[in-house]
N, C-alpha and C positions, 0 to 999 in steps of 0.2 A: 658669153661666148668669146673666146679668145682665138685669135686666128694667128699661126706661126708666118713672119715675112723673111722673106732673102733678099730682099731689095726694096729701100724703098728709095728715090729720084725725085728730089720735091724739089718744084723751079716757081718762083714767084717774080714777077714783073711789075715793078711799082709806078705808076701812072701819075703825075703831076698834075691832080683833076685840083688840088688846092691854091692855085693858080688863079684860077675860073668859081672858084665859091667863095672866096674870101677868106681861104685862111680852115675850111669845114672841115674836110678828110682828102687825103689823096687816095685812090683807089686798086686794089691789090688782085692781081688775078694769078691764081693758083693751079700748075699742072700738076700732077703729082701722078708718078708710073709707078705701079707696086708689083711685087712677083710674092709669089706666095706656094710654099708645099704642097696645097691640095686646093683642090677646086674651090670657090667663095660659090653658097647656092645663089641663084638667080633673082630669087626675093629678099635675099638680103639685106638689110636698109641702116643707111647711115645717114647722122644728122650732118649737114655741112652750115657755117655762117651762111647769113643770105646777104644780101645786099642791100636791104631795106635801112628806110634811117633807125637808130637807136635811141631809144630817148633817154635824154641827160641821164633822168632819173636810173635807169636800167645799169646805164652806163657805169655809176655811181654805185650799185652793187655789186660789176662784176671787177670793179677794182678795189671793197671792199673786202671782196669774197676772195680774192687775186684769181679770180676766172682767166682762162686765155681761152678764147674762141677759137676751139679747130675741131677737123672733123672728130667725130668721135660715134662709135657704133652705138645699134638703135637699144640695145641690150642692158649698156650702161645710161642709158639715157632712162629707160623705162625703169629701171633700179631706183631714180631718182623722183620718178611719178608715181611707183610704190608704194616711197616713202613719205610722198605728201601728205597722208593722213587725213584724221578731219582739222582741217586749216582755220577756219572759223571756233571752234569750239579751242585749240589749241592756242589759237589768239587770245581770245576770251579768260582764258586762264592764265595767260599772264607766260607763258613756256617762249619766251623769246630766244632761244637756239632754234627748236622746231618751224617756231614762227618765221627765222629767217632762212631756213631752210626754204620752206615750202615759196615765200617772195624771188630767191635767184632760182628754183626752180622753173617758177613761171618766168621770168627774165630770160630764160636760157629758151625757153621753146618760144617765143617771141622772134629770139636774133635767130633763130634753125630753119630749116628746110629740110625735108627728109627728101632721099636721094639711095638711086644703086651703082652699084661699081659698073665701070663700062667694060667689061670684055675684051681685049685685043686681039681682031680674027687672026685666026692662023696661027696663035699660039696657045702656050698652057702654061694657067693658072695666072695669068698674064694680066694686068686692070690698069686702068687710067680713070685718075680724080681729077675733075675739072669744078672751079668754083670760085668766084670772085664775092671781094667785102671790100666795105669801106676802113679805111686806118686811121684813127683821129691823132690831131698832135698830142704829147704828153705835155708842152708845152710853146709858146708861136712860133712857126718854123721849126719845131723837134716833132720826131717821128721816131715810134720804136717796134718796130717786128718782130713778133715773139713766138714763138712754136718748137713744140716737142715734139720726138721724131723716136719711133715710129709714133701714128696717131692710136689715141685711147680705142683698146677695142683689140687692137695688135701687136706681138708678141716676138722681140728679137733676141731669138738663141743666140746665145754667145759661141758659135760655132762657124764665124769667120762672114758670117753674112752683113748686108753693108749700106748704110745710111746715106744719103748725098744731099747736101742742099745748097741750090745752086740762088740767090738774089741779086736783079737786076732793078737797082733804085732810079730813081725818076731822075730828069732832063734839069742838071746844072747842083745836083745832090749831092752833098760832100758826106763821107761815110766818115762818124766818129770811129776811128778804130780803138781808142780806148774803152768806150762803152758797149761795145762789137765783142761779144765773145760766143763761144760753143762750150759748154760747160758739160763733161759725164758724167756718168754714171755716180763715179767715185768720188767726183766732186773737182777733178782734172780739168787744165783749159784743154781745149783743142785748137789745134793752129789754124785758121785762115788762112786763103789764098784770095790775093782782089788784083780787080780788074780796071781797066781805065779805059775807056771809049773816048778819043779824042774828037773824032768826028759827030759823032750822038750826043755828047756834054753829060756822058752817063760812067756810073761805074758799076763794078759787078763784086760781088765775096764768095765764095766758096766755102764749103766746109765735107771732110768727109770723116763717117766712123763707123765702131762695128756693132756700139750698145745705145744706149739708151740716150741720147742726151740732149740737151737744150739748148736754142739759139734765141739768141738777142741781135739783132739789128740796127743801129741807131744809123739815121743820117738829118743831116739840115740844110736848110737852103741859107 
């Protein structure tokens, strides 16, 4: 199931919880307002990261696999539980593509939670995505934020409709701007906008478009 969006408003707020655990994850909380052509039904169901820890190991597949946790509808997620097959016997035989197929599967429904879009009274077609994870360093003190817009599941015509993403990094964060970029569709940078909170010891980056495209985040302490 594919759902057509005219807006999607993704605002992320980065928490300096790696402060206080030694260096573990800081921690990521995600609004996300969507507008949409037609109604989303009620039972609807989407997977969102949880906030549970992730173990090494997990972790270590979804960076082989180059997974990025973000929401992603329950549609393609059951496409994927499908195709698990018999897991056992395809081990057994030695089909290592299958076989790693079927292990980030279960990886993936570990880090998820299934979840429904929240309705905004007194509008239409109107939703708000709430949902917080943890962000592990890529390396001590680096942090990298990563997500594709619109999320898996939904569908932007190219017909002037409009992406936004707005991140506010943690308390004393210095944003690499080289490593910072929004990347479309066509393979095009898109420019940033950032922010500097002198009084908070925070910054902020922006980014807006009208297709498909991808954000990278980096900052460090």
């Amino acid at each position: 199931m594919s759902i057509n969006i005219k807006l999607q408003d993704f605002t992320a707020t980065i928490h300096q919880t790696s402060k206080y655990n030694g260096g573990e994850f800081d921690l990521v909380h995600v609004e996300s307002l969507i507008v949409t052509d037609q109604p989303i039904p009620s039972d609807d169901t989407w997977y969102i990261p949880n906030s549970k820890p992730i173990d090494p190991m997990f972790k270590s597949i979804f960076e082989h696999a180059k997974i990025n946790l973000m929401p992603t509808h329950s549609s393609l997620i059951q496409e994927r539980i499908d195709g698990f097959g018999d897991a056992l016997n395809e081990a057994m035989s030695g089909d290592e593509n299958e076989t790693k197929k079927d292990i980030t599967t279960l990886a993936l429904l570990s880090a998820f939670s299934k979840t429904t879009l929240n309705p905004i009274e007194n509008t239409e077609n109107t939703y708000l995505l709430s949902y917080s994870y943890k962000l592990f360093p890529i390396a001590p003190n680096i942090f990298e934020l990563k997500v594709t817009l619109p999320f898996p599941g939904f569908i932007m015509p190219d017909n002037g409709d409009e992406i936004q993403i707005t991140v506010v990094t943690p308390i004393n964060a210095i944003i690499d701007k080289e490593k910072t970029m929004g990347i479309s569709e066509d393979n095009q940078q898109i420019q940033p906008q950032y922010a500097e909170f002198t009084y908070s010891r925070k910054q902020a980056i922006s980014f807006q478009y009208t297709t498909d495209p991808e954000f990278t985040i980096r900052y460090n302490y």
